[in-house]
Residue, then its C-alpha position, 0 to 999 in steps of 0.5 A: x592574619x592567616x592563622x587567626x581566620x584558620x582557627x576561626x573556620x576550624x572552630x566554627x566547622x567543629x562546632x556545626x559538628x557538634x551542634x549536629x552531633x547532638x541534634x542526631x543524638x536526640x533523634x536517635x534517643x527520642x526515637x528509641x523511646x518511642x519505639x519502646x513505648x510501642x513495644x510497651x516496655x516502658x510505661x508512660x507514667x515512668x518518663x518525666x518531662x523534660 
């Protein structure tokens, strides 16, 4: 019983982990983007939708 209710916490805290690590990941890409687009390297008529 104890190890099955370990593995479940442990694959819970990784998985805010990784739900955490992604969601920084997109801030710090999206903000890259808008920094480049202030600068004027990128044209606006480059970047697709996603």
């Amino acid at each position: 019983m104890y190890p099955t209710n370990l593995s479940k916490r442990v694959f819970r805290y990784f998985e805010q982990m990784i739900l955490h690590g992604l969601f920084v990941l997109r801030v710090t890409v999206g903000l890259a983007l808008l920094a480049l687009f202030c600068m004027g390297v990128l044209p606006l008529d480059q970047l697709t939708p996603p």
